[in-house]
N, C-alpha and C positions, 0 to 999 in steps of 0.2 A: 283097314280102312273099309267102310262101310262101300255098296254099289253103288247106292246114291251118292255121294262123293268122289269115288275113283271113274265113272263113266265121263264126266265132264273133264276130269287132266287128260283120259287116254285119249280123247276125243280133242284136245287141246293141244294133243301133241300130235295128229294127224293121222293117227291108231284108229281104228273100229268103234271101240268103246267096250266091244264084245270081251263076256266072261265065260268062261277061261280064254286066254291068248296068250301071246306070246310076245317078244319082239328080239330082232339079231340083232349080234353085235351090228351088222354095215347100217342099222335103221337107228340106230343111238346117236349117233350125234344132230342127223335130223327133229328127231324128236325132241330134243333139249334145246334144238335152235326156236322150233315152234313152239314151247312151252316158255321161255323167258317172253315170246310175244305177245303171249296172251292176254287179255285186259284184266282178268282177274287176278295175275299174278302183280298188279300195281297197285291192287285193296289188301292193306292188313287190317288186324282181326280190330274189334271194337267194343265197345259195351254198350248193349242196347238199354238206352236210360230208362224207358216203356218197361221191361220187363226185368230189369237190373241185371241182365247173363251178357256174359262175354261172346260174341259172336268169334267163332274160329273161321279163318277165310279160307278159300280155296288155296291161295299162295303159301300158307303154313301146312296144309293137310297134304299139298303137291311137296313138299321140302324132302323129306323122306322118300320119297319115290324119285327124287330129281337126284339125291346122294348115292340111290343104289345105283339108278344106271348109269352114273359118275365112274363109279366102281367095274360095272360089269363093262362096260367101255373101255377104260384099262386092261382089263383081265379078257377083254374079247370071246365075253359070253353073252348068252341070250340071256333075256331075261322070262319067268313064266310065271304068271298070275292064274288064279282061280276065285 
């Protein structure tokens, strides 16, 4: 995921935004609480008629990032970005 992209989920999920970071297991289930609240995560993606491209939305680019720390949540690991 590109920085432009990943700084507005980590920041959606009440994180920094800052890269590299981290986050612990006990900060995971917060974070996922505050990421399904987020208003972006209620736009999916679209086709901009104007310029004929599919717009990818934050809620699809957040999905993958929202599975892993699903996982590390279970497994009661941190997670670590760069």
């Amino acid at each position: 995921m590109f920085k432009e992209h990943a700084v507005p989920i980590l920041k959606g999920m009440g994180l920094s935004g800052e890269i590299p970071s981290a986050i612990l297991p006990d900060d995971i289930e917060r974070a996922l609480d505050l990421i399904h609240e987020c208003a972006f995560m209620k736009i999916d993606d679209h086709v901009d008629d104007n310029q004929n491209k599919v717009r990818i939305s934050q809620k699809t680019r957040a999905l993958p990032l929202i599975e892993l720390l699903v996982r590390a949540q279970k497994r009661k690991c941190e997670v670590i970005w760069r």
